[in-house]
Backbone bond lengths (Angstrom), bond angles and torsions (degrees), N, CA, C in turn:
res aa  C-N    CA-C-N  psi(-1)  N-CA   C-N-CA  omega(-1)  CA-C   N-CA-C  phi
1 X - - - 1.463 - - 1.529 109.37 -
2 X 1.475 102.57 121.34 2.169 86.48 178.84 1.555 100.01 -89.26
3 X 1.567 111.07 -144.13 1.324 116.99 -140.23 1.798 81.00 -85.43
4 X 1.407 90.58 -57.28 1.634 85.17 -163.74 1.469 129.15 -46.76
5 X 1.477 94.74 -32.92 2.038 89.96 -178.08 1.448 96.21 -81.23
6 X 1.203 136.98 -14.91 1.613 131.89 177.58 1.402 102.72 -50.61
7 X 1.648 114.65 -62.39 1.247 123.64 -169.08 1.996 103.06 -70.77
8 X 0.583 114.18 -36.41 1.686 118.47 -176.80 1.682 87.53 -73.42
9 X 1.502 142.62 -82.37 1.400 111.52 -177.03 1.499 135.48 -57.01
10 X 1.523 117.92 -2.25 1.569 112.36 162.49 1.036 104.68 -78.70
11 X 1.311 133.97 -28.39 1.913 122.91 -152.06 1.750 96.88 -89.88
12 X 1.456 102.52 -13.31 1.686 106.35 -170.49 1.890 101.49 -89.11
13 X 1.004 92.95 -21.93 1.865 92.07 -171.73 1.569 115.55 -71.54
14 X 1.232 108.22 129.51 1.427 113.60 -171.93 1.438 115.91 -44.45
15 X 1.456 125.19 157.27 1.324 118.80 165.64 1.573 114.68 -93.30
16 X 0.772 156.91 33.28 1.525 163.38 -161.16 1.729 113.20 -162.49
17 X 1.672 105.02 38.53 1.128 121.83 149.44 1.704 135.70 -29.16
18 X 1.045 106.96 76.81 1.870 96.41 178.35 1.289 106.14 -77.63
19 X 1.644 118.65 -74.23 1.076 141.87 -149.05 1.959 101.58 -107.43
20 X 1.463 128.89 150.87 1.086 140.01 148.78 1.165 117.61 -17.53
21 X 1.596 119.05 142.31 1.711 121.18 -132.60 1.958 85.16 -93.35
22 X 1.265 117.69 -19.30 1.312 138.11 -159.91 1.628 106.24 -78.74
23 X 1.063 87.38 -72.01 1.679 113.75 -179.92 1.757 106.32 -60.43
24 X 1.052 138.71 -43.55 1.288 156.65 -178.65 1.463 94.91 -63.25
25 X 1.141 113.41 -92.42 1.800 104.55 165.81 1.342 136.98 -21.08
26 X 1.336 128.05 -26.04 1.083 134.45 -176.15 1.930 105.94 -103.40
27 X 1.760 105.30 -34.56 1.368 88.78 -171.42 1.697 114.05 -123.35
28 X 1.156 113.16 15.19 1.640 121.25 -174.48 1.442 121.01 -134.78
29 X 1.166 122.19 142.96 1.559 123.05 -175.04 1.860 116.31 -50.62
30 X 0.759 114.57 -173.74 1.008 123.53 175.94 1.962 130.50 -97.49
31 X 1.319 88.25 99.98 1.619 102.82 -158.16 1.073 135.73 -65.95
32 X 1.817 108.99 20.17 1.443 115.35 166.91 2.210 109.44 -70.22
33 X 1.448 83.89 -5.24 2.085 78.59 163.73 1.562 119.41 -66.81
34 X 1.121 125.32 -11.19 1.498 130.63 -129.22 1.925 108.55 -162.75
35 X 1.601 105.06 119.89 1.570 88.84 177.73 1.436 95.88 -127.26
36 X 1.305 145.98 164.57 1.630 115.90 155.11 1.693 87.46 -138.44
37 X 1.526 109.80 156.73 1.284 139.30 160.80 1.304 121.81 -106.73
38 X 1.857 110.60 159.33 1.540 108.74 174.39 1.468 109.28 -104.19
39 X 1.609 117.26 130.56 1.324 126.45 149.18 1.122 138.53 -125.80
40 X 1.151 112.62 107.82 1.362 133.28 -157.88 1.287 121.21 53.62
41 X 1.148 121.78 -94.75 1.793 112.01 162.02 1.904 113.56 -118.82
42 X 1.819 107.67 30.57 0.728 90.56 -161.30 1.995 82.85 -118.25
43 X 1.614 116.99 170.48 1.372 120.97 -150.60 1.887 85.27 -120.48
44 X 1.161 129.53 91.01 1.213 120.06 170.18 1.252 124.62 -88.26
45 X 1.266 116.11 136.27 1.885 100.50 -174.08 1.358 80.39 -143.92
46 X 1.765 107.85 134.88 1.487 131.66 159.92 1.476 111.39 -68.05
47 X 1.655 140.31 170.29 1.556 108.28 -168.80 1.670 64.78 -162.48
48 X 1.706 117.49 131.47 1.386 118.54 -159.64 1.637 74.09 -113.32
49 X 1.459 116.57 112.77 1.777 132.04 179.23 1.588 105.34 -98.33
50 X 1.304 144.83 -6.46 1.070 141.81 -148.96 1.392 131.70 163.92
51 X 0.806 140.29 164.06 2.557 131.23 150.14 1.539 85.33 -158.42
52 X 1.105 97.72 163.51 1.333 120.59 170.39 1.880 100.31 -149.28
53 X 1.287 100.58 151.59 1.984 116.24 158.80 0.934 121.45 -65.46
54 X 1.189 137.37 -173.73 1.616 137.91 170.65 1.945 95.61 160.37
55 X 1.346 92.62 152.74 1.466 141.36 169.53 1.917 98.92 -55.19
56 X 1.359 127.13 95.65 1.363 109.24 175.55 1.395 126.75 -67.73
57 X 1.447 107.49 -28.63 1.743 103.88 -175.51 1.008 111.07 -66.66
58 X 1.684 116.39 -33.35 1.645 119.76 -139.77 1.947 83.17 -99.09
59 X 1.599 119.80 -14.82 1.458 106.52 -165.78 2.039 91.90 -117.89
60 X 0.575 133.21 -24.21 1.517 128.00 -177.29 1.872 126.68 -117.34
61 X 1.474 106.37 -11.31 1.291 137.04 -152.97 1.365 130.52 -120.05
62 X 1.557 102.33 9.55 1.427 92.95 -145.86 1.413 117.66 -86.52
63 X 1.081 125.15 -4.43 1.852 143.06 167.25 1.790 91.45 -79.84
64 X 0.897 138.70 -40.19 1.615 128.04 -146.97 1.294 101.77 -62.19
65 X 1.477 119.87 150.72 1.374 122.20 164.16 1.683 107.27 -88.07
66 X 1.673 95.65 151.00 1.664 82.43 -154.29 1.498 121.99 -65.37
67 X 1.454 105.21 -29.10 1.142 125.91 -177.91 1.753 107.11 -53.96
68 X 1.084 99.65 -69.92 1.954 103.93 176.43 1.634 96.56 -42.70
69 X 1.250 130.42 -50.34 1.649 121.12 -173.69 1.063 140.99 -65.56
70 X 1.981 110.52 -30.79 1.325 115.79 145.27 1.184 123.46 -88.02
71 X 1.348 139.20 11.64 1.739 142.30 140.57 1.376 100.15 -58.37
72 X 1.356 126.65 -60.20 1.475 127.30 -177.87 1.198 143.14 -35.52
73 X 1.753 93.29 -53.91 1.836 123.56 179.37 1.796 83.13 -80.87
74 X 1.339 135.03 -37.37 1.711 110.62 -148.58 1.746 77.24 -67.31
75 X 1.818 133.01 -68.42 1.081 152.87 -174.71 1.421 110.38 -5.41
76 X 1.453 111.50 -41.60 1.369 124.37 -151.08 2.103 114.46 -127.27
77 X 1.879 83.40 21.74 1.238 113.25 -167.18 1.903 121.18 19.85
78 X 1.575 89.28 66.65 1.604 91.43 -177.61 1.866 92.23 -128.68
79 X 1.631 82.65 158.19 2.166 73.79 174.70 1.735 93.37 -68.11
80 X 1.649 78.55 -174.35 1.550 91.20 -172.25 2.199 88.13 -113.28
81 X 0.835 120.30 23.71 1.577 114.02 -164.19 1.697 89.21 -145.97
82 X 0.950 138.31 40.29 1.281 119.01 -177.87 1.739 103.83 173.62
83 X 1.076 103.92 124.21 1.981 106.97 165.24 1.195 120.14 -150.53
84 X 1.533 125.17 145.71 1.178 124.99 169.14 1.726 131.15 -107.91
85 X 1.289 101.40 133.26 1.328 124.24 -174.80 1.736 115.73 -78.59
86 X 1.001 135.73 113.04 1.596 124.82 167.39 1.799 116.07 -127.31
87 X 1.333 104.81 142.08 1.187 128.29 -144.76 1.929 81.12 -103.05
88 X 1.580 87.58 124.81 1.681 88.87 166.46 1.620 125.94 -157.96
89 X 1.366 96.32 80.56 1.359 104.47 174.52 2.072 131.12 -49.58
90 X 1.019 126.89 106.46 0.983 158.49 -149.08 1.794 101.08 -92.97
91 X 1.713 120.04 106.66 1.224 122.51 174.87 1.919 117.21 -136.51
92 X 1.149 90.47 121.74 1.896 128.13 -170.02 1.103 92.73 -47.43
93 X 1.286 154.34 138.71 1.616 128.07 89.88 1.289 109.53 -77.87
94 X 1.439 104.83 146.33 1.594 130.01 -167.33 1.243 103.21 -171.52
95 X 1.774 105.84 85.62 1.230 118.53 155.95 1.803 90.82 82.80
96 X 1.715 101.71 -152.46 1.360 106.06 152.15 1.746 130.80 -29.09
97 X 1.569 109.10 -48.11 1.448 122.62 -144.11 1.392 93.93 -86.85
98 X 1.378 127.47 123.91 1.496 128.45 153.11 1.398 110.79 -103.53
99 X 1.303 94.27 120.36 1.700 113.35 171.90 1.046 110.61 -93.82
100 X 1.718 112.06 145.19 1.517 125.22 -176.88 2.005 89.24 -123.86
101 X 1.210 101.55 101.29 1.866 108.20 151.28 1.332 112.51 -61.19
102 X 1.371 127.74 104.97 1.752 128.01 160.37 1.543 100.58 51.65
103 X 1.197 86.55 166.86 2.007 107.29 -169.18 1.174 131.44 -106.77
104 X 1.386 122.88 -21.94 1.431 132.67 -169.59 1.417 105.37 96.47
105 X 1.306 113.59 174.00 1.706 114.99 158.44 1.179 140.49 -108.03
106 X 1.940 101.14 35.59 1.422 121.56 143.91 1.253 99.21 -172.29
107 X 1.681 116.07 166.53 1.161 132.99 -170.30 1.804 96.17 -60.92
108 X 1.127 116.73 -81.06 1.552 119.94 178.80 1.273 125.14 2.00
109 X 1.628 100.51 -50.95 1.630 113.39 -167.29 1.544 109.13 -82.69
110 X 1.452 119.10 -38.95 1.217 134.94 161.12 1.486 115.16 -63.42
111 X 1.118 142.33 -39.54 1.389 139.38 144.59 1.423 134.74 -19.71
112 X 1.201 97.84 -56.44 1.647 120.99 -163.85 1.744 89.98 -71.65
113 X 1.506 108.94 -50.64 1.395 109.56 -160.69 1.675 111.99 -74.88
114 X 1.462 111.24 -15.65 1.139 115.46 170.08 1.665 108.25 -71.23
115 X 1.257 132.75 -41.13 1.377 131.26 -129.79 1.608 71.12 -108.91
116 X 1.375 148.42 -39.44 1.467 139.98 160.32 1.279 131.45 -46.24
117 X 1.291 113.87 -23.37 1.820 139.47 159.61 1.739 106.07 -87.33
118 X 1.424 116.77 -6.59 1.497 108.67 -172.17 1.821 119.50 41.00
119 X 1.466 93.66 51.23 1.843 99.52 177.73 1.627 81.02 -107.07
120 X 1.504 106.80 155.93 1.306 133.93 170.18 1.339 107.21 -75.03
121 X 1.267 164.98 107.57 1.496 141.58 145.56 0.968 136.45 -14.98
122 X 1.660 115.19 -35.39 1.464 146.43 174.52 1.450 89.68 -63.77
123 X 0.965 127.29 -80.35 1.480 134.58 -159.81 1.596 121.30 -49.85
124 X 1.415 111.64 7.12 1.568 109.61 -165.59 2.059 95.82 -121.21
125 X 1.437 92.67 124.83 1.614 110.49 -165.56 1.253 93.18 -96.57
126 X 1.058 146.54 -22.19 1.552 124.35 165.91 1.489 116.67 -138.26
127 X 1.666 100.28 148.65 1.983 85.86 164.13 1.410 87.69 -136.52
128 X 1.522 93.50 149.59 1.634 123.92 -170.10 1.765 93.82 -119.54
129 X 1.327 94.31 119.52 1.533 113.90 170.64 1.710 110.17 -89.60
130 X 1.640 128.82 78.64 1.610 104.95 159.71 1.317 133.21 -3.14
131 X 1.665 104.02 -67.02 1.532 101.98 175.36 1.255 69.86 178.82
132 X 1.787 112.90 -171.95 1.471 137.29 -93.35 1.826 93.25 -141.61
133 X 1.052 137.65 24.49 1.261 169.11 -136.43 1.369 89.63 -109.89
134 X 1.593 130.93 146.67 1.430 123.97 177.79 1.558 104.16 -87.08
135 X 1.103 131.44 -27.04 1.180 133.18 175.10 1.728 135.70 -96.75
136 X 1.327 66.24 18.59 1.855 104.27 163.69 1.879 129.00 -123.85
137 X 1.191 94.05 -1.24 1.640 115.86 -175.32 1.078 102.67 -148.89
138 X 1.562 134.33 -10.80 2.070 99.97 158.31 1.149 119.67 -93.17
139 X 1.257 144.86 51.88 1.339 150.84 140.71 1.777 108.30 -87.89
140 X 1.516 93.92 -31.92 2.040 92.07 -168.40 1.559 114.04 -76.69
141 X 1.107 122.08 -11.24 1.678 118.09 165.21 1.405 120.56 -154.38
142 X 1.225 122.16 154.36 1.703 118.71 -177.88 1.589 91.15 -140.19
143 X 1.565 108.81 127.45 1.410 120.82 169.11 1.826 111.17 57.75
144 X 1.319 110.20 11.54 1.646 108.84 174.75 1.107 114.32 91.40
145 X 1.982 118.58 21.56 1.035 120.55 151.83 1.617 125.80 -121.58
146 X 1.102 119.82 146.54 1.875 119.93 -172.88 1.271 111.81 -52.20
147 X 1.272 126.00 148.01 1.137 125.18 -178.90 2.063 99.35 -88.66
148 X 1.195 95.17 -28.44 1.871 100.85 -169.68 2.577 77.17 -144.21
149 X 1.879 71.46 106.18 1.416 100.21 161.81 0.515 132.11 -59.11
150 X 1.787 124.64 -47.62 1.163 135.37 -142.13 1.614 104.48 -114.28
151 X 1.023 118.22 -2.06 1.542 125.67 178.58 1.375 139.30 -94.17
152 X 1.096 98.70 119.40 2.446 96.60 175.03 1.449 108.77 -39.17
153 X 1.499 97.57 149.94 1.920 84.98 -177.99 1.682 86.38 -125.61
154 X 1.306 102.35 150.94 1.599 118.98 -161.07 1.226 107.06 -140.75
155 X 1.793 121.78 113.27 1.733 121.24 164.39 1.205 89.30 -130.28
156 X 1.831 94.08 -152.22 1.623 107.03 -151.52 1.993 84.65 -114.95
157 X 0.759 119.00 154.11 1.084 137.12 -120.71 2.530 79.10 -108.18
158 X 0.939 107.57 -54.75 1.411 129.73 168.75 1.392 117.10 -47.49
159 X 1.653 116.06 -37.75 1.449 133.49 -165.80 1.669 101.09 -95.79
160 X 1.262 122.34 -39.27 0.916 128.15 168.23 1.622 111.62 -43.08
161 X 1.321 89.71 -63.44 1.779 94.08 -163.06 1.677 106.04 -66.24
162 X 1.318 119.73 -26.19 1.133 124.12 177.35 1.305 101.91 -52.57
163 X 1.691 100.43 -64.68 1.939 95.46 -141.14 2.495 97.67 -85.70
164 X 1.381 107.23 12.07 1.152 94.80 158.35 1.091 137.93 -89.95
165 X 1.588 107.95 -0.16 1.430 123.83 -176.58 1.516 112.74 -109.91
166 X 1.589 115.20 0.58 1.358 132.29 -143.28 1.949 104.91 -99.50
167 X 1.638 89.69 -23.03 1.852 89.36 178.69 1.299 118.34 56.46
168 X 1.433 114.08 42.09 1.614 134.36 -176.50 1.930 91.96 -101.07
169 X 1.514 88.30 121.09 1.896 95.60 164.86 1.574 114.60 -66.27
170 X 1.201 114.94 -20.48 1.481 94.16 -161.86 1.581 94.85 -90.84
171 X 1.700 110.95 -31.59 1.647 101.66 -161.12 1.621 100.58 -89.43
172 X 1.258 105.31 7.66 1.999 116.56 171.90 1.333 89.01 -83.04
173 X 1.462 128.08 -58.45 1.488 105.41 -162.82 1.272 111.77 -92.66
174 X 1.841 144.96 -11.53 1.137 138.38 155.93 1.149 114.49 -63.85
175 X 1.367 126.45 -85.99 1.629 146.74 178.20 1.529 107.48 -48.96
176 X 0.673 124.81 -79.57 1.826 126.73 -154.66 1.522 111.50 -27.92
177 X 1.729 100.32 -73.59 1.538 91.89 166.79 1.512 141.02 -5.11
178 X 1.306 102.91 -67.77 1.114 121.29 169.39 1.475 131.89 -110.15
179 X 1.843 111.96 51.79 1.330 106.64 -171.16 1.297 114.18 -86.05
180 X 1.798 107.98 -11.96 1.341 116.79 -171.20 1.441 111.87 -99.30
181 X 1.600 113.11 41.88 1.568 114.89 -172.63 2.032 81.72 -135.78
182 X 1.047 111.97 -7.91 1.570 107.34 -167.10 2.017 94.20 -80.06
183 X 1.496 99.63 151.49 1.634 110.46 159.16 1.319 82.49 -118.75
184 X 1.591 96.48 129.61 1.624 149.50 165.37 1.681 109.34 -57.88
185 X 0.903 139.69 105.62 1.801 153.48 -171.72 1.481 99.81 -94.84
186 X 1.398 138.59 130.82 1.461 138.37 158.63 1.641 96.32 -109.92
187 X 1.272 129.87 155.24 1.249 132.89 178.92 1.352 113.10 -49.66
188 X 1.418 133.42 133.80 1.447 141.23 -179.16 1.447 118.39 86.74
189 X 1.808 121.14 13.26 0.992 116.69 -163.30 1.699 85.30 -88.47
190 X 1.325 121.14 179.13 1.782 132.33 156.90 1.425 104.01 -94.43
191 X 1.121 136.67 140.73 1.738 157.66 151.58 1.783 95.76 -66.00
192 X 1.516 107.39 -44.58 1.969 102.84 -168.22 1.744 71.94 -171.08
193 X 1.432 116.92 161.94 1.414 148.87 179.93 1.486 85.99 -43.03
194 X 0.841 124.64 175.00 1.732 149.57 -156.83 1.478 107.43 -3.59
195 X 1.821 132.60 34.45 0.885 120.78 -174.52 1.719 99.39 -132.76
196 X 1.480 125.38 110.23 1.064 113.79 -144.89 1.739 97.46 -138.56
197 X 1.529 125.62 117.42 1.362 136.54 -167.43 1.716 90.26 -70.97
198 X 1.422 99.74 132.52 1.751 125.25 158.58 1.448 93.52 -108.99
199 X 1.985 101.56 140.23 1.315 124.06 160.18 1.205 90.98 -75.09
200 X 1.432 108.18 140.18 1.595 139.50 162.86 1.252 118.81 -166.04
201 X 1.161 105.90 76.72 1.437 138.45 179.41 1.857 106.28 -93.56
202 X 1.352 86.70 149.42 1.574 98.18 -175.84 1.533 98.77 126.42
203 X 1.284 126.87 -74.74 1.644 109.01 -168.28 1.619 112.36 -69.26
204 X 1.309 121.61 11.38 1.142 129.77 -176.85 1.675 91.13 -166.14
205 X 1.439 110.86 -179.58 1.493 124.68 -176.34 1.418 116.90 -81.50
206 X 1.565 106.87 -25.33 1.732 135.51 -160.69 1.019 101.78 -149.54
207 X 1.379 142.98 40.57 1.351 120.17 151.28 1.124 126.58 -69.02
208 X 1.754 106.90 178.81 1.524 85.67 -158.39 1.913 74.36 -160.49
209 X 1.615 95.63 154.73 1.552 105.30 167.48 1.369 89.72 -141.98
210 X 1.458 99.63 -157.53 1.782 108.13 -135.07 1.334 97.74 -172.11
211 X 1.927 102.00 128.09 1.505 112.30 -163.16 1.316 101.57 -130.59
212 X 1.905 111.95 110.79 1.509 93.58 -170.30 1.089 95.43 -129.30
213 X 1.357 104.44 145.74 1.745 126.56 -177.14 1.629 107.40 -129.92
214 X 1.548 95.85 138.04 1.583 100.85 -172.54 1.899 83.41 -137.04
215 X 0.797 121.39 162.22 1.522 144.24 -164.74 1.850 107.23 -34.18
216 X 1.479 92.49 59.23 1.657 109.36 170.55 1.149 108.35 101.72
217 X 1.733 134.94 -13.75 1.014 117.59 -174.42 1.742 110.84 -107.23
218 X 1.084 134.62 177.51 1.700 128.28 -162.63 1.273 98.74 -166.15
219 X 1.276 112.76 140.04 1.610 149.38 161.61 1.258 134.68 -121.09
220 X 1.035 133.61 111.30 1.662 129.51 -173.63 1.798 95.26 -95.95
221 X 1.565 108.46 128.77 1.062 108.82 141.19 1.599 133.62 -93.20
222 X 1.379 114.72 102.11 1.261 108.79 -170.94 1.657 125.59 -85.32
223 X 1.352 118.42 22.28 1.653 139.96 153.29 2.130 81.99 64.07
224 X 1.344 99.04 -117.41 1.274 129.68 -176.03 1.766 132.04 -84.83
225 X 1.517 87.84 -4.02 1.739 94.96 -175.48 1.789 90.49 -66.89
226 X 0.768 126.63 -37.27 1.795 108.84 -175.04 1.553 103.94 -118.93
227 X 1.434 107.34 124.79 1.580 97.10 -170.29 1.814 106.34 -105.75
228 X 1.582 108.50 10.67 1.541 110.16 176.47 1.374 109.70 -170.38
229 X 1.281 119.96 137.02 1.647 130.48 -156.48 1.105 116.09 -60.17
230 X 1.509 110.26 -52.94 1.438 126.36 160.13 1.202 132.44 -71.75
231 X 1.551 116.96 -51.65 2.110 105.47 177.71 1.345 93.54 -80.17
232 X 1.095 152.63 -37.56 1.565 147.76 -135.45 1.614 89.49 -83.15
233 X 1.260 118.03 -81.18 1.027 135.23 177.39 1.612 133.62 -56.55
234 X 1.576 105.94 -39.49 1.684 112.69 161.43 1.308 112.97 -75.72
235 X 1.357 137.44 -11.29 1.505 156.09 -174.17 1.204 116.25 -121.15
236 X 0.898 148.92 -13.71 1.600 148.38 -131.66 1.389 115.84 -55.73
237 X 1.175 121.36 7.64 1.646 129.12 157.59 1.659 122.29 -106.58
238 X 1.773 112.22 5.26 1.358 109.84 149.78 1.253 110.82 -73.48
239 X 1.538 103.71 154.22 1.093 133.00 -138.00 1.974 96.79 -103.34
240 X 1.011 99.76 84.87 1.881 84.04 176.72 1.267 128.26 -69.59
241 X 1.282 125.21 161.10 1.463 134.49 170.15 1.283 130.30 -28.51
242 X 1.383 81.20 -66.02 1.928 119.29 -178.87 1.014 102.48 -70.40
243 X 1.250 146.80 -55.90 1.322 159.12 -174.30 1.704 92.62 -16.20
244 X 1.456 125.16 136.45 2.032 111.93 161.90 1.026 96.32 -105.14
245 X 1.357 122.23 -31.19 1.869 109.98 -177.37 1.753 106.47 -133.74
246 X 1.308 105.13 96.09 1.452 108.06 -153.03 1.735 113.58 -87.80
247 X 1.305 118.08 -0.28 1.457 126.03 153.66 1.556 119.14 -66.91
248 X 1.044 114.13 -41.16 1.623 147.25 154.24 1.042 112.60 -42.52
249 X 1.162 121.76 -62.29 1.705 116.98 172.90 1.406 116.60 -85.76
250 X 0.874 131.87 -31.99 1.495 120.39 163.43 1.931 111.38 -54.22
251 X 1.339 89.69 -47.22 1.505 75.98 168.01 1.478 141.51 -72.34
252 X 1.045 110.39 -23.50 1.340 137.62 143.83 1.927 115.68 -39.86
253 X 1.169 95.46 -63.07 1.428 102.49 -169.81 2.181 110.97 -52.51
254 X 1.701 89.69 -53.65 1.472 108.76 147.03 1.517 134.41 0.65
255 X 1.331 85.36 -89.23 1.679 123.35 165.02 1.349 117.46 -34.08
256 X 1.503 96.41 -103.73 1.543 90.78 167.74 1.896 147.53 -78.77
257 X 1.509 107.06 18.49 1.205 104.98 -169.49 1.990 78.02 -114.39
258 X 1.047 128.35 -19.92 1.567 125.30 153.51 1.762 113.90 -54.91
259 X 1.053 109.72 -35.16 1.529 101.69 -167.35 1.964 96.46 -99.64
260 X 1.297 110.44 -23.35 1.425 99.30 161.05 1.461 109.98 -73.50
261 X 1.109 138.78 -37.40 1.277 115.49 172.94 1.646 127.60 -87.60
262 X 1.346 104.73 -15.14 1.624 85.47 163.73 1.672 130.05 -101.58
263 X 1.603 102.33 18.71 1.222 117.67 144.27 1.154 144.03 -90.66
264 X 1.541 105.89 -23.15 1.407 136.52 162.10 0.984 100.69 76.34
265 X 1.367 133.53 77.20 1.565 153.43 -140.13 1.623 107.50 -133.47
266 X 1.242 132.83 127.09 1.529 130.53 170.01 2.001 106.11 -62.28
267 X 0.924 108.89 165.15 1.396 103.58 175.94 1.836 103.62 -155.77
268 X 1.313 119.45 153.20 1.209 135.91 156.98 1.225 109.89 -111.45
269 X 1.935 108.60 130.84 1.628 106.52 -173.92 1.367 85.88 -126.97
270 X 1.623 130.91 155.27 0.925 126.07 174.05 1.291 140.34 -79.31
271 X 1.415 100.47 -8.99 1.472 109.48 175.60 1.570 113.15 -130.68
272 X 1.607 109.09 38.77 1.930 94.83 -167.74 2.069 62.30 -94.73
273 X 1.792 77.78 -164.12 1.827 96.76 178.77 1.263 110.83 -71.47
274 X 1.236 108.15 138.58 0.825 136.80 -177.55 2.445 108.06 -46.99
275 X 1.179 130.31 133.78 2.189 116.92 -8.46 1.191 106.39 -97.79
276 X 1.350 111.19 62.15 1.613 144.40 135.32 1.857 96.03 48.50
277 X 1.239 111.29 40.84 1.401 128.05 179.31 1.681 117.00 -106.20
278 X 1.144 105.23 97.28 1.768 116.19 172.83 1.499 150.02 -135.64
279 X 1.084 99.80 -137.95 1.506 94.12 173.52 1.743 103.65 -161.37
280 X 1.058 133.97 161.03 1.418 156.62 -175.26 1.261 115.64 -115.22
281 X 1.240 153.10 118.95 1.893 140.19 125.43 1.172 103.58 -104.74
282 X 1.934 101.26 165.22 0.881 98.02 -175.16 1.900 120.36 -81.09
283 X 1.418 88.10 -175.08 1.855 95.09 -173.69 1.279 115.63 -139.71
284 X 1.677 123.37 61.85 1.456 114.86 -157.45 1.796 106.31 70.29
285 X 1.305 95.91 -150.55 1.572 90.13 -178.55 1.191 126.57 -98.48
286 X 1.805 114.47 36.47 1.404 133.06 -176.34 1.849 108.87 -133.92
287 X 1.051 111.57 -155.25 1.908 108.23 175.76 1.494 96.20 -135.32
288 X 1.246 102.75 -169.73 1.324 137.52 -144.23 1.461 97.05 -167.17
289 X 1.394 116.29 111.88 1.724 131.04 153.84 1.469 118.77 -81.49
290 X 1.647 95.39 121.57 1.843 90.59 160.47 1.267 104.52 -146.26
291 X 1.641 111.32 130.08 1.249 112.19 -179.89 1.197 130.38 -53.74
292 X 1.399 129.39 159.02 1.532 108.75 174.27 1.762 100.02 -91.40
293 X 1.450 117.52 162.65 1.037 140.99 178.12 1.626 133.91 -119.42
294 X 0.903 124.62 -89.15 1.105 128.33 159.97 1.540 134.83 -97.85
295 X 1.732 104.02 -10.17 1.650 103.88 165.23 1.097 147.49 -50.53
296 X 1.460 126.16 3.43 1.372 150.75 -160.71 1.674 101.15 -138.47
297 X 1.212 102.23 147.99 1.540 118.55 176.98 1.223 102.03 -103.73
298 X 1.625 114.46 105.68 1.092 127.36 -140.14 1.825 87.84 -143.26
């Protein structure tokens, strides 16, 4: 091999390396499902479960005047009729403890992305539900059985009580079953040592993000507080879909995507692009997305 194809097969090799470049090829899917980073001593891997399309005005937009929105999307070279959504459940190693962030919106999709990261299912001791979102709870059961058996199930303690009174089909046939196997989270509780629930309430009743620190270094997973890189975050007082109490979430959005950037904090969002890993500053009195790249030992 001379110099040049040397450099042309490193730049081609995936970044979400587990296993030998050899062996990997021959016995595992293909690992653009799956990225993971190092923090501190902890093993984070994004796990790409799903995307779907969608309508931007009618799903991220819905206060905007139209005119300001297609100035916005042309600005930020996106159509103005079309956006994509991707689903990315988020799993810890920490120490012993493997954490599973949310599920996807079915086991399948969450599957695939596990078995592309080569994690066991068996092997994961907890899953932490954000909140109560269908595409955050159909990965956790099919037909009234667990998708991950062997694991503690963990929400926010607020969301719970909401969505049992809420007469939602999907979280009757995911969640309910088993609502009385969940430990209940109030803001500031730990999930495991450096893993610590933020109130972020507003796009749900109980949402919840997640502040993890491993030996100086920190990541916020912010689940659903921003549901798109550009309006969520270049806008953050349009009005989303999803949003249940959408004064609430803008303020919310505010809050903590302000304190990620004037800490200058990495973040996992659940739906930017995929593996939806970045960073925030500010932009006037709105943000600015930039992915992360190479800052992580990845």
């Amino acid at each position: 091999m001379n110099r040049r194809q040397a450099i042309l097969t490193g730049a081609a090799m995936p970044l979400a390396t587990l296993t030998p470049m050899a062996a990997r090829a021959q016995t595992a899917p293909p690992p653009a499902l799956s990225r993971s980073l190092t923090l501190g001593s902890f093993r984070v891997t994004a796990l790409l479960a799903g995307s779907q399309a969608s309508e931007p005005v009618g799903t991220f937009a819905l206060n905007a005047p139209p005119e300001e929105f297609a100035a916005f999307a042309a600005e930020n070279f996106l159509p103005a009729d079309r956006a994509m959504s991707y689903y990315t459940p988020v799993l810890v190693e920490a120490g012993s403890e493997v954490i599973l962030f949310d599920t996807g919106a079915n086991p399948a999709g969450l599957l695939a992305a596990l078995e592309a990261a080569a994690i066991d299912p068996a092997s994961i001791t907890t899953v932490v539900i954000t909140h109560m979102h269908g595409d955050h709870i159909g990965g956790l059961s099919e037909g009234g059985t667990l998708t991950f058996a062997n694991a503690n199930l963990v929400t926010g303690r607020v969301e719970m009580e909401y969505w049992l009174g809420a007469g939602n089909e999907t979280f009757d046939a995911k969640v309910r079953p088993f609502a009385d196997a969940f430990t209940l989270l109030d803001g500031d509780q730990e999930v495991a040592p450096g893993i610590t629930a933020i109130e972020a309430f507003g796009h749900s009743p109980g949402h919840m993000a997640f502040d993890l620190q491993s030996e100086g270094r920190r990541l916020i997973l912010t689940a659903d507080t921003a549901n798109h890189y550009a309006f969520s975050l270049g806008r953050p007082d349009w009005e989303v879909r999803f949003d249940m109490d959408k004064a609430a979430a803008a303020a919310t959005r505010r809050r903590i995507f302000g304190m990620i950037a004037d800490e200058r904090l990495p973040f996992i969002g659940y739906h930017m692009p995929f593996p939806a890993v970045g960073y925030v500053a500010r932009d006037g009195d709105n943000f600015r997305y930039m992915p992360a790249t190479y800052q992580f030992d990845l």
